[in-house]
ZAZAVEX-518832 format. One line per 2 residues: number of its first residue (from 0); for each residue x, y, z of C-alpha. Coordinates in steps of 0.2 Angstrom, whole numbers, always signed. Last residue first. Example, Ala and Ser with C-alpha at 12.3 -4.5 7.8 and 13.67 -1.06 7.14 Angstrom:
1> +68 -5 +36 ~ +62 -22 +39 $
***
This chain:
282> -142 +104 -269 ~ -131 +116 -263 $
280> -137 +114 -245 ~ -135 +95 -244 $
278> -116 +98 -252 ~ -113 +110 -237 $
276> -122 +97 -226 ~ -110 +84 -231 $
274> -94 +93 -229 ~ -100 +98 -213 $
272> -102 +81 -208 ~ -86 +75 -215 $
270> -79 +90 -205 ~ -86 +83 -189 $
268> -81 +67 -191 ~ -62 +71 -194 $
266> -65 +82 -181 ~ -71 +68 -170 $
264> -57 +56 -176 ~ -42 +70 -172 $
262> -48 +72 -154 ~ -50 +53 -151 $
260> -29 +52 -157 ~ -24 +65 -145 $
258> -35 +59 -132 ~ -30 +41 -134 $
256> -11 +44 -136 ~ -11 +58 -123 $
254> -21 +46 -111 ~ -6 +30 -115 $
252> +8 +42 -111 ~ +2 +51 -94 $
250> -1 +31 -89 ~ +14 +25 -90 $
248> +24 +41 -86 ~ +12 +40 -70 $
246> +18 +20 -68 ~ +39 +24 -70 $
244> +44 +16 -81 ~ +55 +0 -78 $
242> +45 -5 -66 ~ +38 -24 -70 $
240> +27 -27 -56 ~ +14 -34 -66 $
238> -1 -26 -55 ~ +9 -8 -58 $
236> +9 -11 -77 ~ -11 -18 -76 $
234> -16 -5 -67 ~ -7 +9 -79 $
232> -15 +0 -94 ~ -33 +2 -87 $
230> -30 +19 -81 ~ -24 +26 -97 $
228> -40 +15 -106 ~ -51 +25 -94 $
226> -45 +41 -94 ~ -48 +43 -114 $
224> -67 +43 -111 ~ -64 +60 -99 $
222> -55 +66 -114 ~ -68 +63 -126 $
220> -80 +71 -115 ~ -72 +87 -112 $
218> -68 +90 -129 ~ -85 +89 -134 $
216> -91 +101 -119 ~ -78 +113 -124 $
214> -85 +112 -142 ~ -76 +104 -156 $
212> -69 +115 -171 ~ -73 +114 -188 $
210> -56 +122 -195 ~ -44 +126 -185 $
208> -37 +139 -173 ~ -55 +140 -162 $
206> -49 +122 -158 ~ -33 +128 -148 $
204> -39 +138 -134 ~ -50 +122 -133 $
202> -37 +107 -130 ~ -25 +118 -119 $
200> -43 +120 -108 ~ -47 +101 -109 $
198> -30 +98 -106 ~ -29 +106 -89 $
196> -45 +104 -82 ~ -45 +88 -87 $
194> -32 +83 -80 ~ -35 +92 -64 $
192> -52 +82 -61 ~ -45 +67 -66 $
190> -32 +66 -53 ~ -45 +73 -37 $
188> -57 +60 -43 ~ -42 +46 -44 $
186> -37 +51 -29 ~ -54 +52 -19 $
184> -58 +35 -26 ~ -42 +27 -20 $
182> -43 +34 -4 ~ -62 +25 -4 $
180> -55 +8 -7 ~ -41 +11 +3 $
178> -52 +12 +19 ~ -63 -1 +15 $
176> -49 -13 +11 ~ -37 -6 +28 $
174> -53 -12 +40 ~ -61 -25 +38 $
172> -50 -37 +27 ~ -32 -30 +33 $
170> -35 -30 +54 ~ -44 -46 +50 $
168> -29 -50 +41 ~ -17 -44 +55 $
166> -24 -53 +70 ~ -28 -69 +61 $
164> -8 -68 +58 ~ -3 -63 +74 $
162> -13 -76 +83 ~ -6 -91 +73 $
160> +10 -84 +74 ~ +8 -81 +92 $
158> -2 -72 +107 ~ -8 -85 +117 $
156> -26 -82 +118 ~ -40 -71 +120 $
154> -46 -61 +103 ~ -45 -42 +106 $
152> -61 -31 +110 ~ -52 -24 +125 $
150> -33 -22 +130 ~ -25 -16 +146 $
148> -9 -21 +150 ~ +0 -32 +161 $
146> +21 -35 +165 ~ +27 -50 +171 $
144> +47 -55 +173 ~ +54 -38 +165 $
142> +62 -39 +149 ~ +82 -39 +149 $
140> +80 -61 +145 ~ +84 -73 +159 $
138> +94 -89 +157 ~ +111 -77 +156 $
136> +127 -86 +154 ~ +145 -79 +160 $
134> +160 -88 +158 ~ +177 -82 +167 $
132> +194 -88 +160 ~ +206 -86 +173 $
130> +210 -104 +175 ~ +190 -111 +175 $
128> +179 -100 +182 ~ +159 -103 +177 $
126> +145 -91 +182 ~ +129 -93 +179 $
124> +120 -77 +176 ~ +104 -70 +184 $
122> +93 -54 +177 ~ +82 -47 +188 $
120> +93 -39 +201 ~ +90 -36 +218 $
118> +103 -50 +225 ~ +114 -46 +237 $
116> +129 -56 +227 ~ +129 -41 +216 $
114> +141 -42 +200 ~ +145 -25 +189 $
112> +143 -21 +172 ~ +145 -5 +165 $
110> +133 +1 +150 ~ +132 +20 +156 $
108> +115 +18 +161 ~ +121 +5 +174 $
106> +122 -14 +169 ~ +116 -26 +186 $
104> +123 -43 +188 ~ +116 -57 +198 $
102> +127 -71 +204 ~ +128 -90 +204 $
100> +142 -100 +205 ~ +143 -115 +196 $
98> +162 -116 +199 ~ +175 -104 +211 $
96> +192 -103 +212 ~ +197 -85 +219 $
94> +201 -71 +205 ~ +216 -64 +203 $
92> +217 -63 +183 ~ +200 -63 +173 $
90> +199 -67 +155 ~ +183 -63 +148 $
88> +169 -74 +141 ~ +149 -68 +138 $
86> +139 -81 +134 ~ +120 -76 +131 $
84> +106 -89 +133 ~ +89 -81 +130 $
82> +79 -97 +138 ~ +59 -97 +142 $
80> +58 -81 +138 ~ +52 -66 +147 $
78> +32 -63 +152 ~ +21 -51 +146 $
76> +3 -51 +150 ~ -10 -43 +139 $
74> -27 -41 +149 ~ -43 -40 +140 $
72> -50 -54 +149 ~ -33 -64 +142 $
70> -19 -62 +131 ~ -5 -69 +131 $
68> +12 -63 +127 ~ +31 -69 +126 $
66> +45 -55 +126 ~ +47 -47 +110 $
64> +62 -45 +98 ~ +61 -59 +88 $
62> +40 -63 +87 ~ +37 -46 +83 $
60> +50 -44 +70 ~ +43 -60 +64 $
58> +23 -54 +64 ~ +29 -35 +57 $
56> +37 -47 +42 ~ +21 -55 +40 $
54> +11 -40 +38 ~ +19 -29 +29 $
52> +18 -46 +16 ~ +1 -46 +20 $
50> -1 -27 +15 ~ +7 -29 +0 $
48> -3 -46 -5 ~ -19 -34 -4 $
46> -13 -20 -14 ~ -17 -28 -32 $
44> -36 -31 -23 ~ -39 -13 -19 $
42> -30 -8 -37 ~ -46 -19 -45 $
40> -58 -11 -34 ~ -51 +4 -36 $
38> -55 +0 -55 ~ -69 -7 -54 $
36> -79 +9 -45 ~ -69 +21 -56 $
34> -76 +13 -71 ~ -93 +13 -66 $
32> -89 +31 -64 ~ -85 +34 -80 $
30> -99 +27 -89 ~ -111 +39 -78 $
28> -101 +53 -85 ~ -102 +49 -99 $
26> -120 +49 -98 ~ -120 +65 -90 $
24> -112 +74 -104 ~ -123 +67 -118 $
22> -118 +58 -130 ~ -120 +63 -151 $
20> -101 +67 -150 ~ -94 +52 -141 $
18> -97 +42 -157 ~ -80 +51 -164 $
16> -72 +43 -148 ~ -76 +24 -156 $
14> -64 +29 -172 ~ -50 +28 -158 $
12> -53 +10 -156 ~ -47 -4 -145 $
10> -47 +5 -128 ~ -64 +14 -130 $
8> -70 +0 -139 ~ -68 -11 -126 $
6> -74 -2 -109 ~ -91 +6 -119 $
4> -94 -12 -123 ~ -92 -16 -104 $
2> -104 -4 -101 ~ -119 -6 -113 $
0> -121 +5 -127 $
***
């Protein structure tokens, strides 16, 4: 049966896991694995907006709180602002008239200001008296006047928005996809892997108690069928949005359903078929 036949019917019928019986092992297998591939390709793709969004808001946070850098010849210069205005007014007794003075001020470790006419001090305020009303504004930001790095293998240019932004999705495209996709692989192989471990073997311990019961390898099979309509459901809950279970309650639900309900069709096959060899053997 092709593949995406396989997909449907194991999500639309539990009569279809009774057909699982007269599979082999390895082409379940087989079907299974096509399935992870398009489903971390799918979850890939749902985390992709995520990452840009990450993205955009490390790009304003950048733009905020960091001097203005280009980069050129694998050298990122920093410079300061063009105009970080800060108005700072206290009430100053005793002081001589002065206007458009301008004076450097230097803030110690402990956060104490203190104004230096000798200069030394890389960031100037303008100083205004009127009364006893003193106004300070600052025209320089605290960053240093030109700092350079070392960067290579970056693109040259103003480093922006625009830059930012090409920066990150190529950053997201080439490298955070690939690597994701294949995370996403070993989880899901590491998931399935103690699932069926564990329900397989609850599953078998109790099918020697009834009647007709399925092989371990039988069991086996129709749970790793029942993975996929779980983890089809459980991608499309998380790629909605709408969280008001939580997605591995989602998806624990829908495989109990599926497994339960595929377990009860194949021994409900299995003793139609006894049924009829027993007759076949009277006669």
């Amino acid at each position: 049966m092709p593949f995406f036949a396989t997909l449907i019917h194991s999500c639309s019928s539990f009569d279809f896991y009774a057909t699982l019986l007269n599979r082999t092992l390895l082409q379940v297998l087989l079907t299974l694995l096509k399935f992870l591939l398009l489903l971390c390709l799918a979850m890939t793709l749902i985390l992709v907006p995520l990452y840009r969004q990450a993205a955009g808001q490390l790009t304003s946070w950048i733009l905020e709180n960091l001097p203005r850098m280009t980069l050129s010849k694998g050298t990122l210069t920093t410079q300061p602002p063009l105009e970080s205005p800060l108005t700072i007014t206290g009430v100053f007794a005793h002081l001589p008239n002065m206007s458009n003075a301008t004076y450097e001020v230097r803030i110690d470790p402990a956060g104490k200001q203190s104004f230096d006419t000798a200069g030394g001090s890389n960031r100037v305020l303008n100083v205004h008296l009127s009364g006893s009303a003193l106004t300070l504004e600052s025209r320089l930001g605290p960053y240093p006047q030109r700092e350079s790095l070392a960067f290579r293998n970056f693109p040259e240019g103003a480093v922006n928005r625009d830059y930012l932004t090409g920066l990150f999705n190529s950053l997201i495209y080439f490298s955070l996809v690939p690597v994701t996709y294949v995370v996403l692989m070993i989880l899901f192989v590491l998931l399935w892997i103690f699932q069926n471990t564990v329900f397989v073997t609850l599953s078998h311990l109790l099918e020697r108690l009834v009647a007709s019961p399925l092989s371990f390898q039988e069991v086996l099979k129709i749970s790793l069928i029942a993975c996929m309509p779980a983890s089809l459901v459980a991608t499309v809950y998380i790629g909605i949005g709408f969280f008001m279970i939580e997605p591995n309650l989602v998806y624990l639900f829908t495989y109990s359903i599926f497994f339960l309900m595929g377990m009860n069709a194949a021994r409900s096959k299995r003793i139609l078929d006894d049924l009829r060899r027993n007759k076949h053997d009277e006669f």
